[in-house]
C-alpha positions in Angstrom: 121.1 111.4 94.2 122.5 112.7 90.9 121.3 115.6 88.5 119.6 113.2 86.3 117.6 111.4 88.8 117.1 114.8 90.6 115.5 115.8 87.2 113.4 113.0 86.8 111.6 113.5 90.0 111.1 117.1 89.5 109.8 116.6 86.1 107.2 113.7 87.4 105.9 115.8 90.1 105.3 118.9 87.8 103.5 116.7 85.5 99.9 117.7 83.8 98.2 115.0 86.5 100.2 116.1 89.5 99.5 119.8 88.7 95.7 118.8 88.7 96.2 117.3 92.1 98.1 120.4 93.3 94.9 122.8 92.1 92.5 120.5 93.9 94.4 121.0 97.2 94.6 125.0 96.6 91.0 125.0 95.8 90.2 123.9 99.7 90.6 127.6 101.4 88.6 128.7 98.8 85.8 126.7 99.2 85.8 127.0 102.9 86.4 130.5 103.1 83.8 131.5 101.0 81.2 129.0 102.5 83.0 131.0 105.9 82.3 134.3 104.6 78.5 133.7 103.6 77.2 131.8 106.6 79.6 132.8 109.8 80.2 136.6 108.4 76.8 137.0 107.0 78.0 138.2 102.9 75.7 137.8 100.0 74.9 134.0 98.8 76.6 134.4 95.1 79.5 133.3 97.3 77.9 129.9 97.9 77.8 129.6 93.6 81.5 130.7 94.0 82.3 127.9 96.2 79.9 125.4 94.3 81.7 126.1 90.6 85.6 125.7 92.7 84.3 122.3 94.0 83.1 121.1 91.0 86.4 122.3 89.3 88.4 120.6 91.9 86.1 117.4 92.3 86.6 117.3 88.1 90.7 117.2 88.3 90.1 113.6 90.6 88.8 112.3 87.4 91.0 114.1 84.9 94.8 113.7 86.9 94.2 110.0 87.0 93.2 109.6 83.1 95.6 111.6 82.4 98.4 109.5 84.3 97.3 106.7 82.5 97.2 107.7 78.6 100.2 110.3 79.3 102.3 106.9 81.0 102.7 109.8 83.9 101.8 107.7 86.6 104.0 108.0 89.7 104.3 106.9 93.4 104.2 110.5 94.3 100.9 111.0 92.6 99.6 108.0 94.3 100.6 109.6 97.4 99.3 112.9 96.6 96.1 111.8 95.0 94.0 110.1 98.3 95.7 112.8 100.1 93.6 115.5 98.2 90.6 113.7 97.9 90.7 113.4 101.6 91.6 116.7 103.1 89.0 118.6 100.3 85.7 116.5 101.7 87.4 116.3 105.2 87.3 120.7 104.8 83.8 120.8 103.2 82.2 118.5 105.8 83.4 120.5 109.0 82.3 123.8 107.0 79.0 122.5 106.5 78.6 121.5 110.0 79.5 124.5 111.3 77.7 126.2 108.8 74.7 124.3 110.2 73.6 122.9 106.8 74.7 119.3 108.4 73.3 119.2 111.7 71.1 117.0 113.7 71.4 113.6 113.2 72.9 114.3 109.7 76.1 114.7 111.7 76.4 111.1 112.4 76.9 110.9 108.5 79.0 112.9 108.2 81.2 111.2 111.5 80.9 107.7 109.4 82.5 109.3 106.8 85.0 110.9 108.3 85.8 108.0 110.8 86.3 106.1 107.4 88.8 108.1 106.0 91.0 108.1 109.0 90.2 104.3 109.1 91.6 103.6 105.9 94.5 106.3 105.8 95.7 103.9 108.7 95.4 100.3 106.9 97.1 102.2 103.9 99.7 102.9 106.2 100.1 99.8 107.5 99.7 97.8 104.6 102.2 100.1 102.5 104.8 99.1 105.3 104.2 94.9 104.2 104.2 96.3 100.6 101.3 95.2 99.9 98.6 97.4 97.8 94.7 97.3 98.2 93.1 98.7 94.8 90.0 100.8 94.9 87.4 98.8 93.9 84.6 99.9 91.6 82.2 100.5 94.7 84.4 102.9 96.2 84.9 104.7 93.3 80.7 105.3 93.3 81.2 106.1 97.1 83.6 108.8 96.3 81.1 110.2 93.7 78.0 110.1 95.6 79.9 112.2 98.3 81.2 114.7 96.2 77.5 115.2 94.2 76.4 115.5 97.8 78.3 117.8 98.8 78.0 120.1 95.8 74.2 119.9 96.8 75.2 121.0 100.7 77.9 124.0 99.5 74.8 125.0 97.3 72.3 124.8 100.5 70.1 128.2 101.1 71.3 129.5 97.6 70.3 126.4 95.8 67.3 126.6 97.7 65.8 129.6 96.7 66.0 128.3 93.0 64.8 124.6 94.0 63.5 124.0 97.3 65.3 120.5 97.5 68.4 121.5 96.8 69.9 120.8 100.6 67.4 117.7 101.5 68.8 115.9 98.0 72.0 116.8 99.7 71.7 115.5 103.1 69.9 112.1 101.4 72.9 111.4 98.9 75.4 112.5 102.1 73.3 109.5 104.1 73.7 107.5 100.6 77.5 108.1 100.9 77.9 107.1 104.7 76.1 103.9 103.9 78.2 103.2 100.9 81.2 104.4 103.2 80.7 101.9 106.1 80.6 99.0 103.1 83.5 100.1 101.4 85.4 100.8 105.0 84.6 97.3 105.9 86.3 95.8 103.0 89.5 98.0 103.5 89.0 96.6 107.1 88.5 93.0 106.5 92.1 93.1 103.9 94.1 94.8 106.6 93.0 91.8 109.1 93.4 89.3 106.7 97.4 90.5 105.9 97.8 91.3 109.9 97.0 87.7 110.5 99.5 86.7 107.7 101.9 88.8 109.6 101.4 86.8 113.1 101.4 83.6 111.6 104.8 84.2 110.0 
């Protein structure tokens, strides 16, 4: 590899939209050890609002490092690396911090699992399918799935602070997190039924 391509690819992954990706992955011990600190060490619930306004922050940059990829021509196959990879591991951390939280519990959990199951589902048939170069977009239904979940669980890191300024606050959660699952199995299944469908291509030739 030479200087200039060497400079290239450090330039493209200290870009604007990759940097936005970057702060969404440093925002996750944040979150989690503040939602830590006020349920499993017993501090003051302005730490839940702390948590909520990072999340929001972080869930914001998914919009914002993609737009800005596309106007800014910074698009990159390490920011289409990086990008599911953040998206992933920030609900993947909020999800098993709620549940041991105990805001998620009962048979919210199972929601939770779907969702979770779905992410490791598709990580795998991204995998896969990268290896036959082949590319499965995100449709427009999966892009509604990943905001339902996030809304949700903004409502969730919220929970008994939220709730002592509207009672609702962690029901509305827990129904958009069931909203999400739902929405999750759909959208897992059409990941699914591509990865088949080029698997059987793969046989046959």
């Amino acid at each position: 590899m030479n200087i200039a391509t060497t400079r290239g690819t450090t330039s493209r992954a200290m870009s604007l939209p990759n940097i936005l990706t970057y702060g969404r992955i440093a925002a996750i011990p944040v979150v989690v050890g503040c939602i830590y600190a006020q349920s499993i060490l017993d501090q003051p619930l302005w730490l839940r609002w702390v948590a909520v306004a990072i999340f929001i922050a972080a869930a914001v940059t998914d919009y914002l490092d993609g737009y800005y990829a596309r106007i800014w021509n910074q698009q990159s196959a390490f920011g289409r690396m990086l990008d599911p990879i953040a998206d992933k591991l920030l609900v993947a951390s909020c999800l098993l911090m709620l549940a041991a939280d105990g805001i998620i519990h009962g048979w919210s959990l199972w929601a939770a699992i779907v969702i979770l199951c779905r992410e490791i589902l598709v990580s795998g048939l991204r995998e896969y399918l990268a290896a036959l170069r082949v590319s499965v977009p995100v449709t427009k239904l999966a892009k509604w799935k990943t905001t339902v979940q996030l809304i949700a669980i903004g409502f969730l890191l919220a929970g008994p602070a939220g709730d002592e300024v509207v009672p609702v606050v962690s029901m509305i959660g827990l129904a958009l997190l069931w909203a999400s699952a739902i929405l999750t199995i759909y959208t897992g299944y059409d990941y699914f039924r591509a990865g088949i469908h080029h698997l059987i291509k793969e046989d046959e030739a």
